[in-house]
C-alpha positions in Angstrom: -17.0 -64.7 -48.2 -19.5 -66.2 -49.9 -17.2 -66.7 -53.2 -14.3 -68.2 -54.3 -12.4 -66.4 -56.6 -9.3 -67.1 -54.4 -10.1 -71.1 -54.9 -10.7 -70.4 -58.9 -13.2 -72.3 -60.3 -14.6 -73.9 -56.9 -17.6 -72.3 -56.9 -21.1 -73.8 -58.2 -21.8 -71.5 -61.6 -24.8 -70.1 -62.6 -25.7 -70.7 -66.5 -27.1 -67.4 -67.5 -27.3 -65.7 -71.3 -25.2 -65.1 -73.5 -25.3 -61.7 -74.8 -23.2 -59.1 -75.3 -23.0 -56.4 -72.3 -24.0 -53.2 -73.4 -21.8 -50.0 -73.2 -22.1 -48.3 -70.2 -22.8 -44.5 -69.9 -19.6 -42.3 -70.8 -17.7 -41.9 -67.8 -17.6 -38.7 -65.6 -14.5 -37.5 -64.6 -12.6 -39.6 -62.1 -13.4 -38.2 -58.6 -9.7 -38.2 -56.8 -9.0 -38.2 -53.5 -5.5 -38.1 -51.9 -3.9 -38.3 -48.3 -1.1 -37.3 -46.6 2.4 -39.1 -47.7 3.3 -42.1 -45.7 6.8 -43.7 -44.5 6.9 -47.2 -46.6 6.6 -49.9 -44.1 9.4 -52.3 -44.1 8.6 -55.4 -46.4 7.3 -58.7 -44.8 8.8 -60.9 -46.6 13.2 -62.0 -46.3 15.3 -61.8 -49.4 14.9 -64.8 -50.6 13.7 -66.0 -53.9 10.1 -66.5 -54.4 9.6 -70.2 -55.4 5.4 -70.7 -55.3 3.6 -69.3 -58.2 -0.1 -69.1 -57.7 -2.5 -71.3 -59.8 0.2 -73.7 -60.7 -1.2 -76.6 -59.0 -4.6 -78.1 -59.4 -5.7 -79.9 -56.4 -8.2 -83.3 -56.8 -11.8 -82.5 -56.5 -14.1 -83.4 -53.8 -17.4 -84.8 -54.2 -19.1 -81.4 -53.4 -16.8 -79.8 -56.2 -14.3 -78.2 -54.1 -10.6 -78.9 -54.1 -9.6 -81.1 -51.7 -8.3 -79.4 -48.6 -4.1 -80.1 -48.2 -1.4 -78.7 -45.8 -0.3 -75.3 -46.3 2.8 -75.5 -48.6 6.1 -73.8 -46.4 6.3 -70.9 -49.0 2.9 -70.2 -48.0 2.8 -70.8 -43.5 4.4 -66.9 -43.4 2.8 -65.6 -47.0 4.7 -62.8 -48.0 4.3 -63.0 -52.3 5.3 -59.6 -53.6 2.4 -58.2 -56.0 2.3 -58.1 -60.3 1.0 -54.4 -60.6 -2.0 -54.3 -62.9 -1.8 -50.6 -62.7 1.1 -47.9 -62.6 2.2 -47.3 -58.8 1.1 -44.1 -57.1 3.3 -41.3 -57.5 4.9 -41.3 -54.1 4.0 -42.5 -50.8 0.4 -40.8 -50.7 -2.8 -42.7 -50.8 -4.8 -42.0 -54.4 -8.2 -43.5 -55.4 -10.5 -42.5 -58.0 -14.2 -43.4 -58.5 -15.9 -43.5 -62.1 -18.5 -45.6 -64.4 -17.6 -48.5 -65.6 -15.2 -48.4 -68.7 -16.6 -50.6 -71.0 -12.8 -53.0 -71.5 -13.1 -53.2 -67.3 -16.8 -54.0 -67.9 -15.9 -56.8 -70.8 -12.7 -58.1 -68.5 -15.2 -58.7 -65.7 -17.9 -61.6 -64.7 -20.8 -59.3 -65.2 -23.2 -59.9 -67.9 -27.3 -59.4 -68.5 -28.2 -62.0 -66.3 -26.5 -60.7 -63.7 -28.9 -58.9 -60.8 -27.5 -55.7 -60.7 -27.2 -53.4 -63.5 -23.9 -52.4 -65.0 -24.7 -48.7 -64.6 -24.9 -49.4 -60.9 -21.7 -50.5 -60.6 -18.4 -47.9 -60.2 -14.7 -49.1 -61.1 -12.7 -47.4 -58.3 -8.7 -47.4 -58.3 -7.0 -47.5 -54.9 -3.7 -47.4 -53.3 -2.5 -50.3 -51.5 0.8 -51.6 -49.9 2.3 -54.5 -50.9 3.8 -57.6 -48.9 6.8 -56.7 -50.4 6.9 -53.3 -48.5 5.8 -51.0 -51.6 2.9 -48.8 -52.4 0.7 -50.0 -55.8 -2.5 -49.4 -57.0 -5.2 -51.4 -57.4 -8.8 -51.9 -59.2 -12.4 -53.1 -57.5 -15.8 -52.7 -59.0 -18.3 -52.3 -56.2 -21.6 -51.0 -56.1 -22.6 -47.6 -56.9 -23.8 -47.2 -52.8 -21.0 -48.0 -51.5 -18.0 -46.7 -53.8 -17.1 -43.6 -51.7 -17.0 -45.2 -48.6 -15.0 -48.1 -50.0 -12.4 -45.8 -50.7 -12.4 -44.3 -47.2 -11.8 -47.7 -45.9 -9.4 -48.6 -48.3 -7.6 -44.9 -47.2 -7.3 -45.9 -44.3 -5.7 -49.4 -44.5 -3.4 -47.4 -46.5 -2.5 -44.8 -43.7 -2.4 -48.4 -41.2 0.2 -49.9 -43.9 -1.9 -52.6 -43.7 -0.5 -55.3 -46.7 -2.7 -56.7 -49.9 -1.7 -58.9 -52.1 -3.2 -58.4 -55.0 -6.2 -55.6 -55.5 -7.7 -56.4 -59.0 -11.1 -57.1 -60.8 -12.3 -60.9 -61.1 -12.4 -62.1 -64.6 -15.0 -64.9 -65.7 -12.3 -67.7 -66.4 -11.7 -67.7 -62.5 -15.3 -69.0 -62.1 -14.3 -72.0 -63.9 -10.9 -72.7 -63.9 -9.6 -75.8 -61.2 -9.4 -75.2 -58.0 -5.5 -74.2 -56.5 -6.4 -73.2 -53.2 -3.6 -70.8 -52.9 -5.7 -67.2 -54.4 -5.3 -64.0 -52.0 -6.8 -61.3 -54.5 -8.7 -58.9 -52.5 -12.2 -58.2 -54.9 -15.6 -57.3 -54.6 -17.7 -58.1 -57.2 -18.4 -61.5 -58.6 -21.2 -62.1 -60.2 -22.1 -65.9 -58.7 -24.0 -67.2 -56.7 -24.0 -67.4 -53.0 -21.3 -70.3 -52.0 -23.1 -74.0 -52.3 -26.8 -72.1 -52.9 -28.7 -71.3 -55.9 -29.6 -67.7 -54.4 -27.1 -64.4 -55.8 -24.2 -63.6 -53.5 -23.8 -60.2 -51.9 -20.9 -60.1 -54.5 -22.9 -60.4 -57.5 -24.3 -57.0 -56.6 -20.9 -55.6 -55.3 -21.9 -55.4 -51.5 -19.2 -57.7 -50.1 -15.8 -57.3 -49.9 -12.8 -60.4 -49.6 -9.4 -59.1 -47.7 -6.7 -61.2 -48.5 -8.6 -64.7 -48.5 -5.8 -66.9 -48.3 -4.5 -64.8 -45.1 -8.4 -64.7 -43.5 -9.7 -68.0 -44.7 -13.6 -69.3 -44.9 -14.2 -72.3 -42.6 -17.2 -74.7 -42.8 -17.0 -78.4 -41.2 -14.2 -80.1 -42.9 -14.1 -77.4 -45.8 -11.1 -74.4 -45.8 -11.1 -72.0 -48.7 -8.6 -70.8 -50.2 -7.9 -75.3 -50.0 -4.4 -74.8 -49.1 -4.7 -71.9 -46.4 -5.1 -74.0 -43.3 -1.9 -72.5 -41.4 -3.9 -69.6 -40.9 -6.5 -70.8 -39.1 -4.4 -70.6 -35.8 -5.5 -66.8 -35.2 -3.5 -66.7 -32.2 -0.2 -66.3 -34.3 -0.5 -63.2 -35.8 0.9 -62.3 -39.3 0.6 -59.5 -42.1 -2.2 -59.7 -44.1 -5.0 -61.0 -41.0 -8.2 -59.4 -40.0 -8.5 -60.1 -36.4 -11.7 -59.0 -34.3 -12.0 -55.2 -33.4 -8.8 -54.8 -35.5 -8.1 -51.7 -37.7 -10.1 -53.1 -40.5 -13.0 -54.5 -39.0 -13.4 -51.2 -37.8 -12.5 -49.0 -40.7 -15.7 -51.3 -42.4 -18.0 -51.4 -39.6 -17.5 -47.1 -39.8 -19.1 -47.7 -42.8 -22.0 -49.6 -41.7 -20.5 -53.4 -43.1 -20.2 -56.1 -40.9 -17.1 -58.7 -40.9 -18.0 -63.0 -41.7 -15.3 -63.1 -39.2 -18.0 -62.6 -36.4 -20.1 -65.7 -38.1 -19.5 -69.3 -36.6 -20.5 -72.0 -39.3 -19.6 -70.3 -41.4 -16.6 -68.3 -40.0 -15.8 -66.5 -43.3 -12.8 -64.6 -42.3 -12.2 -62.2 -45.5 -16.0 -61.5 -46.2 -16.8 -57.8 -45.5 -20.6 -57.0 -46.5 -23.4 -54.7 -46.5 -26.2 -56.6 -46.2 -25.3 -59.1 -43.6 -25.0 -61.9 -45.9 
């Protein structure tokens, strides 16, 4: 994954400069593109009342600056949250997704800022529809790189059309970078601008080549370290649930038509939600 937006404020920051982000380009119209309507899956989660709210509860810190890695909570061994809409819900059942320049509030919202290596005018904001655990069709926000915004959207399409479940879909903001570590973060992102996990060197997210699936459900492994912290119930791949990326699954595929490989394929690390396109 090579970030850790899920496990807020676990990553090593870079100190970069502070000036103000210049305004992007105006916008060109959105580009749309819509699918065929499909039958909403039944939810994954029971009827009873969600109890866990997420970022709630600061774990200790390790000596490498990590949270300290815990049992998975019982709310969390079947994670089924339902999702906070950041955007008004598709009309319908039918996949939606737009691709445009950056607006310049998504822009100031974001982590990106001068010092970061890829421009802003190289970045697109793309809305998506997405299912929800809770068995309902939203829409959601990524910035990615200008290369590969059309084909995100294909993939994305076609988790849709697979009624494959995200939790959250939603643009990184710069307190996450800082904030302590929870260990319970599933927002599916793309870019972060950080760097690569424990290195000095930029992440593949920092120019908005990589893609995280629903981290907590497809967690990074190292030795003794699991991110999100508190997501060590899924590390049994054997019992399948909602939300995972198994090998030569839908999504692996769906990215790999694209030409981006899975972290899932990697063995130290095995970094389960990282999808990227340049192998890193």
């Amino acid at each position: 994954m090579r970030r850790a937006a899920t496990a807020a404020g676990a990553v090593l920051t870079l100190a970069v400069t502070a000036c103000s982000p210049p305004v992007p380009p105006p916008a060109p119209a959105p580009t749309t593109v819509t699918a065929t309507t499909a039958a909403a899956p039944p939810p994954t989660s029971g009827p009873a009342a969600v109890t866990w709210q997420v970022g709630a509860h600061p774990l200790p810190r390790r000596p490498d600056g990590f949270g300290e890695v815990e049992p998975t909570p019982p709310e969390l061994v079947n994670r089924a949250l339902p999702t906070k809409d950041v955007l008004p819900p598709p009309a319908g059942n039918a996949y939606a997704s737009t691709i445009s320049a950056v607006p310049a509030g998504v822009l100031a919202r974001s982590t990106w800022q001068p010092a970061c290596p890829v421009k802003a005018g190289d970045l697109r904001y793309l809305t998506m529809s997405f299912w929800g655990f809770d068995g309902r069709a939203h829409t959601g926000e990524m910035l990615v790189n200008v290369s590969g915004a059309a084909g995100i959207t294909k993939v994305f399409g076609q988790l849709f059309a697979a009624h494959f479940p995200l939790e959250e879909l939603r643009v990184t903001g710069p307190a996450e970078l800082t904030a302590p570590p929870t260990g319970d973060g599933n927002s599916t992102s793309a870019f972060v601008c950080r760097p690569a996990r424990g290195q000095t060197t930029w992440s593949a997210h920092a120019y908005g080549l990589a893609v995280d699936v629903n981290p907590f459900c497809n967690p990074y492994t190292q030795g003794d370290l699991v991110l999100p912290e508190l997501a060590s119930a899924y590390l049994d791949r054997s019992r399948k649930r909602p939300g995972m990326v198994l090998p030569g699954d839908a999504t692996v595929r769906a990215f790999a038509a694209i030409g981006w490989s899975w972290g899932g394929n990697w063995h130290d690390p095995a970094d389960r939600m990282h999808f990227t396109a340049t192998g890193h």
